[in-house]
C-alpha positions as a Markdown table, in Angstrom:
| # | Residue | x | y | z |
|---|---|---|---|---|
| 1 | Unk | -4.6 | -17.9 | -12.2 |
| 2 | Unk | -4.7 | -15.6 | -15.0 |
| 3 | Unk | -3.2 | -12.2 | -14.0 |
| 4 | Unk | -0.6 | -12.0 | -10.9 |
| 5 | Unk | -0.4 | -8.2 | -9.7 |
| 6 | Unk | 2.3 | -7.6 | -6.9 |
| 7 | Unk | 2.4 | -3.9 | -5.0 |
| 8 | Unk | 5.3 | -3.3 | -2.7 |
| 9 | Unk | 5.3 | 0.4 | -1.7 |
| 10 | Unk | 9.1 | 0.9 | -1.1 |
| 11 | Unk | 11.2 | -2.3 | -1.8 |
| 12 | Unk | 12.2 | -3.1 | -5.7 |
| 13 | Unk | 14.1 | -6.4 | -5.8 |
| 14 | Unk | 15.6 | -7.9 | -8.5 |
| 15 | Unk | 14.8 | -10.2 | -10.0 |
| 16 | Unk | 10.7 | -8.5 | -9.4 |
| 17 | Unk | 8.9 | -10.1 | -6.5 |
| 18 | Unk | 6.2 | -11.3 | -9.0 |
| 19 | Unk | 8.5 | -13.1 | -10.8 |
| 20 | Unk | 10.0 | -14.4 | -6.9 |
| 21 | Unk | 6.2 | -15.4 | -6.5 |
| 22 | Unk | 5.8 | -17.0 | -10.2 |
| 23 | Unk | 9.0 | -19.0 | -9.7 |
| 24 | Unk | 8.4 | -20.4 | -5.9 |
| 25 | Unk | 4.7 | -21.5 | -6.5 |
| 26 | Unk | 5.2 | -22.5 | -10.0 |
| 27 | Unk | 3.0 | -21.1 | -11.4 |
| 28 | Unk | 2.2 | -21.5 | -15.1 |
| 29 | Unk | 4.4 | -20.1 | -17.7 |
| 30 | Unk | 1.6 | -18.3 | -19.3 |
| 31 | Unk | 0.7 | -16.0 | -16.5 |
| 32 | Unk | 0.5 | -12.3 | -17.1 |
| 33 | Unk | 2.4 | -10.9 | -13.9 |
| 34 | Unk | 2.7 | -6.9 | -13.0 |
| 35 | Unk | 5.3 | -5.8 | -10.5 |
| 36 | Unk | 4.5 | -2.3 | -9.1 |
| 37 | Unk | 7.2 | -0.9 | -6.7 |
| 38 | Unk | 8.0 | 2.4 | -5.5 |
| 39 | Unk | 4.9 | 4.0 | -5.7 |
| 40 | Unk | 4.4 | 4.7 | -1.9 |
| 41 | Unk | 0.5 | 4.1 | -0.8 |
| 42 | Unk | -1.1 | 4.5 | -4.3 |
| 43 | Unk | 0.5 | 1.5 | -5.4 |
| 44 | Unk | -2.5 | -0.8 | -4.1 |
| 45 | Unk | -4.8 | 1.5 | -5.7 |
| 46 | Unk | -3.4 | 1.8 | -8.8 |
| 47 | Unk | -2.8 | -2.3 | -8.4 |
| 48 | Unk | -6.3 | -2.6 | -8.1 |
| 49 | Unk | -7.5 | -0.5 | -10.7 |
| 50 | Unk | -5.6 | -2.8 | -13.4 |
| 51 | Unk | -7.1 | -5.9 | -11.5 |
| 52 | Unk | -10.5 | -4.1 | -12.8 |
| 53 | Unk | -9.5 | -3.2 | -16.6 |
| 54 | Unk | -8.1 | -6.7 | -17.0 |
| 55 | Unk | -11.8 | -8.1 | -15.5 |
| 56 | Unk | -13.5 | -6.0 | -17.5 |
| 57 | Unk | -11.1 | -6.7 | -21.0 |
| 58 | Unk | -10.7 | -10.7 | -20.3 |
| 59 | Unk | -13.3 | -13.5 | -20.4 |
| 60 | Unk | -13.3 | -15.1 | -17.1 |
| 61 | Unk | -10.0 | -14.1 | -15.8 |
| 62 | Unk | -8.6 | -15.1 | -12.5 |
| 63 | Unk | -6.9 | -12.3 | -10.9 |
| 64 | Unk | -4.2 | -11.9 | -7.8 |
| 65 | Unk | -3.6 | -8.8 | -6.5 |
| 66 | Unk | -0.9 | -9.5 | -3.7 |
| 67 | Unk | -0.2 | -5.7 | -2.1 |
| 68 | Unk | 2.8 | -5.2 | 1.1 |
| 69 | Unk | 2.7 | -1.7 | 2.3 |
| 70 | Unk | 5.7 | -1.5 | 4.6 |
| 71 | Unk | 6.5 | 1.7 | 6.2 |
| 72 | Unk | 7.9 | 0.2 | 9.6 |
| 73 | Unk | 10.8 | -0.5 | 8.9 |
| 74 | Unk | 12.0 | 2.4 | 7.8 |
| 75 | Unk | 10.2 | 4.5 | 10.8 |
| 76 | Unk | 12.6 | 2.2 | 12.6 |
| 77 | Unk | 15.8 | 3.0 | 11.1 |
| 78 | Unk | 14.8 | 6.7 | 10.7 |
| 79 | Unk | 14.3 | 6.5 | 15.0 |
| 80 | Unk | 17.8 | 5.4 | 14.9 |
| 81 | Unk | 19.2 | 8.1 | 13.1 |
């Protein structure tokens, strides 16, 4: 793999959850990785979009775009309230 994109619409870790992913599956050192966090629903949009300029400026990339939209858990701790 090339290009690792990671979309998480509401949780911003540190250290980045593409670097979480690099590090766990070893990944090579070279690999471009993109954390986008915080950007509600859009956030796989806008993940994917940048998985299409970097197809379209690259020869032959390989491209992971790895998107967790989750909303749940915070309509369960806004029922508690």
């Amino acid at each position: 793999m090339d290009i690792l994109i990671v979309v998480c619409s509401c949780f911003a870790p540190t250290p980045s959850l593409a670097s979480m992913i690099v590090n766990h599956f070893k990944m090579r050192t070279d690999v471009l990785s993109h954390n986008l966090a915080g950007m509600g629903c859009s956030g796989g949009v806008v993940a994917l979009d940048m998985a299409k300029q970097f197809l379209q400026a690259r020869a032959r990339p390989w491209v992971l775009v790895s998107s967790r939209q989750g909303w749940a858990a915070h309509q369960a701790m806004a029922e508690r309230c």
